[in-house]
C-alpha positions as a Markdown table, in Angstrom:
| # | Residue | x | y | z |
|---|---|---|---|---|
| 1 | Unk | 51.4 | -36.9 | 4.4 |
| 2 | Unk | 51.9 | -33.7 | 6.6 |
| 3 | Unk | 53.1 | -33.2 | 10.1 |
| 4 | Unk | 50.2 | -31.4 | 12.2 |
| 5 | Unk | 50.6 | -30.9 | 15.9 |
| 6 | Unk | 47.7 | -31.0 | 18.6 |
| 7 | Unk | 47.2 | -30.0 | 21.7 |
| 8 | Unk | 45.4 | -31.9 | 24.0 |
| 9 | Unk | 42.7 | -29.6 | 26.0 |
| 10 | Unk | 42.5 | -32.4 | 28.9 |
| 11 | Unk | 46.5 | -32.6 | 30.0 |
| 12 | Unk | 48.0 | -29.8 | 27.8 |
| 13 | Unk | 50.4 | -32.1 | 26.4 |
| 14 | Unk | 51.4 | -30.6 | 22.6 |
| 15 | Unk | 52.4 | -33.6 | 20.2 |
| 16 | Unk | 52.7 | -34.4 | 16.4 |
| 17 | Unk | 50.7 | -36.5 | 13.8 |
| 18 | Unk | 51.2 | -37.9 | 10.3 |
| 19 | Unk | 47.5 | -37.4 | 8.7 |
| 20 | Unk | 46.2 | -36.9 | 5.2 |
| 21 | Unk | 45.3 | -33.6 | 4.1 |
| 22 | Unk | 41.8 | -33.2 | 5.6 |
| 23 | Unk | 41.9 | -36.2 | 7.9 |
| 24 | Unk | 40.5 | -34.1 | 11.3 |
| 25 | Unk | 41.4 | -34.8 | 14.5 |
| 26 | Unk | 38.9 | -38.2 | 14.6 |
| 27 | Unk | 40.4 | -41.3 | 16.1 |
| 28 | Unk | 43.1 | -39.4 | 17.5 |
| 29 | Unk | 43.9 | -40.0 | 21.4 |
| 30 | Unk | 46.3 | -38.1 | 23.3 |
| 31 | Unk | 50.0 | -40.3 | 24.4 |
| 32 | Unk | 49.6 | -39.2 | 27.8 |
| 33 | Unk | 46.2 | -39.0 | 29.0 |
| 34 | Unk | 44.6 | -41.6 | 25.9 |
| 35 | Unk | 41.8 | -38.8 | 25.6 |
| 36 | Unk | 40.3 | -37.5 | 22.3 |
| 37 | Unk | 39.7 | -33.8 | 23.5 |
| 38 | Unk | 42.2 | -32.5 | 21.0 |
| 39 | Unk | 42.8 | -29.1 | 19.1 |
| 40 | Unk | 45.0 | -28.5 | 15.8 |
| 41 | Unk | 47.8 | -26.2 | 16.9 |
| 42 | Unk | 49.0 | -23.7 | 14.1 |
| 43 | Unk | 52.4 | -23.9 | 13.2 |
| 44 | Unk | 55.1 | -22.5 | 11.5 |
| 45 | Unk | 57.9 | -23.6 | 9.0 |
| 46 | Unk | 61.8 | -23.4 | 10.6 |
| 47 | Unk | 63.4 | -20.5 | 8.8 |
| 48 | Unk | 59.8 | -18.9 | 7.4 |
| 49 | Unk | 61.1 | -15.1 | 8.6 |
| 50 | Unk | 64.8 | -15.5 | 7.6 |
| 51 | Unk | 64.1 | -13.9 | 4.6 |
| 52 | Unk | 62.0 | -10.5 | 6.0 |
| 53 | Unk | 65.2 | -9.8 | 8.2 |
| 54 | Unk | 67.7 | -10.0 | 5.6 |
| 55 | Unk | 66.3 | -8.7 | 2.7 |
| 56 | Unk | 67.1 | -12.0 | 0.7 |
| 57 | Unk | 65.0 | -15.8 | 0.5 |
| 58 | Unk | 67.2 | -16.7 | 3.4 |
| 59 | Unk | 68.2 | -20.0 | 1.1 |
| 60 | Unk | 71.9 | -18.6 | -0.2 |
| 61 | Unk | 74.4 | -15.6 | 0.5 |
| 62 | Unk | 73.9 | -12.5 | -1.8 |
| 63 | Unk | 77.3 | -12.2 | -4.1 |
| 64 | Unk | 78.9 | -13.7 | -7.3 |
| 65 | Unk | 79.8 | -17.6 | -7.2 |
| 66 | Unk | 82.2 | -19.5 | -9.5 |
């Protein structure tokens, strides 16, 4: 199951969720506030721009290994 986060549009309070691909945000609550006035906050994956910097996939050093 994927990791989404949500931000709830009462308190402000930005928090993650476990749902199946496709689930919604239904029968979601907010931890802090216990309200349902939620919105899917777009993220993105740690180390997604390593590779534009560097000219390489970011994953290994560029040379010859034995």
């Amino acid at each position: 199951m994927p990791l989404y986060e949500y931000r709830c549009l009462s308190c402000g309070r930005v928090f993650e969720a476990l749902r199946s691909l496709g689930a919604g945000i239904s029968g979601l609550e907010c931890p802090d506030c216990g309200r349902g006035d939620l919105e899917k906050e777009y993220s993105t994956f740690a180390g997604s721009s390593a590779g534009a910097t560097s000219g390489g996939s970011g994953c290994a050093p560029r040379g010859r290994f034995t």
